[in-house]
C-alpha positions as CSV (number, residue, x, y, z in Angstrom):
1,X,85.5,100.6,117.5
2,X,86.2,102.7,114.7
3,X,84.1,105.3,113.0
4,X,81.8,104.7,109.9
5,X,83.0,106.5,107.0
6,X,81.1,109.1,105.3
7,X,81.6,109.3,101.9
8,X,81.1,112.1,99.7
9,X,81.3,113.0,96.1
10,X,84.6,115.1,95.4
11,X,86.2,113.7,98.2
12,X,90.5,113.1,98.0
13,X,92.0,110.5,99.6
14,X,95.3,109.6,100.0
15,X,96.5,106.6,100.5
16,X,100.7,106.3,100.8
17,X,101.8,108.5,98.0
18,X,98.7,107.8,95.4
19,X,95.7,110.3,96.0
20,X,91.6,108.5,95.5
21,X,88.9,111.5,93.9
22,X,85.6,110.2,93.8
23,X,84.1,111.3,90.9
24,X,80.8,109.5,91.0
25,X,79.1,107.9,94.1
26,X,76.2,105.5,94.1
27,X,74.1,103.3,96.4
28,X,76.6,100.6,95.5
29,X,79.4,101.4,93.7
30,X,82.2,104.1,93.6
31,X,83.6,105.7,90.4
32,X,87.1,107.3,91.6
33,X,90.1,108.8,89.6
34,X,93.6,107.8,91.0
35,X,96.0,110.1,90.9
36,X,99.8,111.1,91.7
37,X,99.3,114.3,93.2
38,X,96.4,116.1,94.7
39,X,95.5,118.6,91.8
40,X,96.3,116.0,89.1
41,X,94.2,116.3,86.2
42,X,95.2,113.2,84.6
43,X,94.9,109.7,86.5
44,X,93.1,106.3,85.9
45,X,89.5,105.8,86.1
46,X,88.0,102.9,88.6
47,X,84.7,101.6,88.6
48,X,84.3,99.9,91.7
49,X,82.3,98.4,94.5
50,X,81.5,100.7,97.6
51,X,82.8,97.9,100.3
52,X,86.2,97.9,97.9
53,X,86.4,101.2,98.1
54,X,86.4,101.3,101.7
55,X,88.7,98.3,101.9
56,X,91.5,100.7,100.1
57,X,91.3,103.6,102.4
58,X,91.0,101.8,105.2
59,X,93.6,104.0,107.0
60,X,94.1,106.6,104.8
61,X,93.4,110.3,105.2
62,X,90.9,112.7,104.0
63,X,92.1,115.3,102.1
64,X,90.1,118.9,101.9
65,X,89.2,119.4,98.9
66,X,89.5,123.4,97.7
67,X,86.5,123.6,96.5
68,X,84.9,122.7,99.9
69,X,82.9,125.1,101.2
């Protein structure tokens, strides 16, 4: 059985060679910015569901952000 995922606002996660920021996190949905590279500044803006989110990082890795204490 695999373990829940915690998600946090600020977390990076990459998936394949694209890199997931959430930017805004809610009871039900996930605003994230999808970027090329981990320190990207410009990317694309998704407003999504919270079970979508989770479907697309099913698999990935979390990233440390640097500005994680």
């Amino acid at each position: 059985m695999a373990t829940p995922i915690k998600l946090r606002q600020a977390q990076v996660w990459k998936v394949g060679s694209d890199y997931f920021r959430i930017v805004k996190l809610e009871r039900l949905v996930v605003d994230y910015k999808s970027t090329p590279t981990h320190n990207a500044k410009e990317g694309i803006h998704v407003r999504t569901s919270k079970k979508e989110f989770c479907r697309l990082i099913k698999g990935a890795e979390l990233v440390q952000s640097p500005k994680t204490p």
